[in-house]
C-alpha positions, 0 to 999 in steps of 0.5 A: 404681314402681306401675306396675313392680311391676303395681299399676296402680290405685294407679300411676293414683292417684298421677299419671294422665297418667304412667300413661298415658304409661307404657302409650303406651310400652308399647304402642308398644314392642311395636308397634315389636317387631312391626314389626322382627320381622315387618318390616312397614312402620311407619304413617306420620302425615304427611297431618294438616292444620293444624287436626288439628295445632292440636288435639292440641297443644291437648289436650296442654296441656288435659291437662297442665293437668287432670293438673296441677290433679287433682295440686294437689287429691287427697286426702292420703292417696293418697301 
C-alpha cells in the first residue's frame, strides 16, 4: 500500500524485495507500453548459457533468503 500512495521509503522498509519487484513491473509495463505503442520489436534472452542460467537461479534463492531473514530481524517499530 506504501508503495500506491508513493511513499516509497516507508514501502522499502517494510518489505524490500517486494519493493523491488514493485518497481521491476513498473518499469517493465512501461517498457511493454512502448513496445506496443511504437511497435518496436521487444529484446529477446534466449542465448544465456547454463552457468548464467545457474546463477540467477542462485541469486533469486540468495535474495529470497536475505529478504526473508531482514523480515524475521527488523525492529519492531517499523510496522
Amino acid at each position: 500500500m506504501e508503495f500506491f500512495h508513493l511513499h516509497f521509503l516507508a514501502a522499502c522498509r517494510w518489505n524490500p524485495l517486494v519493493f523491488v519487484g514493485l518497481w521491476g513491473v513498473t518499469l517493465f509495463d512501461i517498457y511493454a507500453a512502448i513496445v506496443l505503442l511504437f511497435r518496436i520489436p521487444p529484446l529477446r534472452f534466449n542465448g544465456l548459457s547454463s552457468d548464467q542460467r545457474k546463477f540467477a537461479r542462485v541469486a533469486v534463492i540468495v535474495l529470497l533468503g536475505l529478504n526473508w531473514i531482514y523480515l524475521l530481524l527488523r525492529p519492531p517499530g517499523v510496522f
